[in-house]
N, C-alpha and C positions, 0 to 999 in steps of 0.2 A: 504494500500500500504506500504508494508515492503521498501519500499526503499527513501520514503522521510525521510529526515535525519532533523530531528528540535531540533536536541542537540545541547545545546548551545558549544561552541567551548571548555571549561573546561571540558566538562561531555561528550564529543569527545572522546578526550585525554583521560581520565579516565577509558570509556568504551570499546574502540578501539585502547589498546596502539600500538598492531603489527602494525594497516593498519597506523597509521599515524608515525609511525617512516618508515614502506617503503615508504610515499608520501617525507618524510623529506629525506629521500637517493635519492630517484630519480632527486627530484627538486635540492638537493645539487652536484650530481655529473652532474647535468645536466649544474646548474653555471661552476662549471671549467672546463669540456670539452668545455663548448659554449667558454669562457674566453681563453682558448687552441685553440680557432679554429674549434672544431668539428662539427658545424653546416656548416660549408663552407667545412674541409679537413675531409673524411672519415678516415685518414691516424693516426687522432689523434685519433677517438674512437678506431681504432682498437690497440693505443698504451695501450688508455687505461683499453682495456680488451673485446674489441668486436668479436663476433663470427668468422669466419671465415673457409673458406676450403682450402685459401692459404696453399702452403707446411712450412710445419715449424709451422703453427698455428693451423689447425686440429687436432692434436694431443695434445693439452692447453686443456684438458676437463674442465681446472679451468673456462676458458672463458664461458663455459657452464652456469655460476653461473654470472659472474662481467658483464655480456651483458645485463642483466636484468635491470641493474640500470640507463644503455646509453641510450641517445635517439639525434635524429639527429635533431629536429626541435621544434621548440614551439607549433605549434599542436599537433605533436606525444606526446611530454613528457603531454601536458594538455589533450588529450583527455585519457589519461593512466590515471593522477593520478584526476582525475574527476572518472573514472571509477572506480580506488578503493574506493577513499570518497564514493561514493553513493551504491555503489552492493557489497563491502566488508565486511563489519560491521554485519549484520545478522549471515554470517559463522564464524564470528570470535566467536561471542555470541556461534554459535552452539559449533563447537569444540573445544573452550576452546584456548587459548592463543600463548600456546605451541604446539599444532598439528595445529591450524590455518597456523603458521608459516612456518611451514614442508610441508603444502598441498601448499601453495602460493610458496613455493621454486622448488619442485615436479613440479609442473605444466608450470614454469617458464624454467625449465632444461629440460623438457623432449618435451618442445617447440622450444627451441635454437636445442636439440638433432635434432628430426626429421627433420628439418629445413636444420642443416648441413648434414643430410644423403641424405634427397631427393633432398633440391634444390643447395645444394653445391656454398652457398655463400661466395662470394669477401667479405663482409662485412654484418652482422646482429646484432641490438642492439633492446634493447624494454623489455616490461615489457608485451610484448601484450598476450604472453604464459600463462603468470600469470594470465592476468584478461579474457583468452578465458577459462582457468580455471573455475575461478568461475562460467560463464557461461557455464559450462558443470556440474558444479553441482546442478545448479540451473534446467538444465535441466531434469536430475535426476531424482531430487524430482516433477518437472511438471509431466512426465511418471510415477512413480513408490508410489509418495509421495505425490499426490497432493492436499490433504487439506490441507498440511502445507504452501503453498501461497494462497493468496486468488486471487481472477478473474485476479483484474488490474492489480498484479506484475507478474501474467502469460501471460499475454497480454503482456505486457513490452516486459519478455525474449522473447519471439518468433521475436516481433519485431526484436530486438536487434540481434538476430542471423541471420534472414534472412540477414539484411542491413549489416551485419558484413561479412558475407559469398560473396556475392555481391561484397562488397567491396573488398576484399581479392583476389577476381578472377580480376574484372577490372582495380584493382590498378597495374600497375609494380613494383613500391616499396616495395609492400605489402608482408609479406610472409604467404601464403594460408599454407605451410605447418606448420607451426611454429605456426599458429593460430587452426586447425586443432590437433595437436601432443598437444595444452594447454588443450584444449578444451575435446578431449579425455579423457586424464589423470586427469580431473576437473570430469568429468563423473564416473570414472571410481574409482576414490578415494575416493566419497562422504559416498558413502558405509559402509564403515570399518572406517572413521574417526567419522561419526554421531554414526555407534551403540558402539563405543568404549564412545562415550557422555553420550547414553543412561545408557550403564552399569553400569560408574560412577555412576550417576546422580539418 
């Protein structure tokens, strides 16, 4: 099972420096929006950089990028950055430091994107784009790759996406499209960033 993580918390940090500097922005912008207000006034995430299809803010593509790091509640931001700790670390190994980086920001934007095309949200923050990412390339490699997991960590993903999909539909909060548009683009980029590894490599 590729996804129990038994590194010690140094040898974390060492092997994994992307995923745990995004857990250290999330969890840090999540203290001063909380500290702001932003778990009770959606008014503050969106000061400080949350999606949006208000007039006047749709057109911030920057927001596209800074809404990744928000999150409105203590579940949300812990079941996000539990999800990078544990399903990150493998692609990070794959692609290498620097496109790791690039694939997790990609998948992050082009979740917020689709997000604000289709569902034209008052307000959208999260990091879920990102990690419906990974899950889309993890998906990938189950259809396309699949000796490179073995049984249980394919059993996981499937899990994980059923109950995620699920989720996303019966939740209100939820955004189906934003998880869907990560999810995609995690799919859809696993491709070109693993054989750009391979060539290296």
């Amino acid at each position: 099972m590729i996804f129990l993580r038994v590194e010690k918390f140094r040898d974390y940090v060492r092997y994994y420096p992307v995923t745990i500097a995004l857990i250290a922005v999330v969890l840090a912008a999540f203290a001063v929006t909380g500290l702001a207000g932003g778990m009770s006034d959606g008014r503050v995430l969106l000061d400080f950089g949350g999606v949006s299809a208000l007039p006047g803010y749709s057109e911030q593509y920057w927001r596209l990028v800074t809404a990744m790091f928000l999150h409105s509640g203590f579940e949300h931001v812990l079941f996000n950055a539990f999800a990078l700790y544990v399903f990150a670390p493998p692609l990070e190994r794959l692609f290498g430091h620097a496109r790791y980086a690039l694939f997790v920001v990609l998948c992050g934007v082009t979740g917020n994107l689709v997000s604000l095309t289709f569902e034209k949200p008052v307000l959208a923050v999260g990091i879920s784009g990102a990690v419906y990412g990974l899950y889309g390339a993890y998906l990938y490699i189950i259809l396309f790759r699949r000796g490179m997991l073995d049984a249980g960590s394919r059993k996981t993903i499937g899990v994980l996406l059923i109950i995620g999909l699920i989720y996303s539909v019966i939740v209100p909060s939820t955004s189906l499209w934003g998880h869907l548009g990560g999810l995609l683009a995690g799919f859809l980029l696993l491709a070109p960033c693993m054989q750009h590894r391979l060539r290296k490599g």
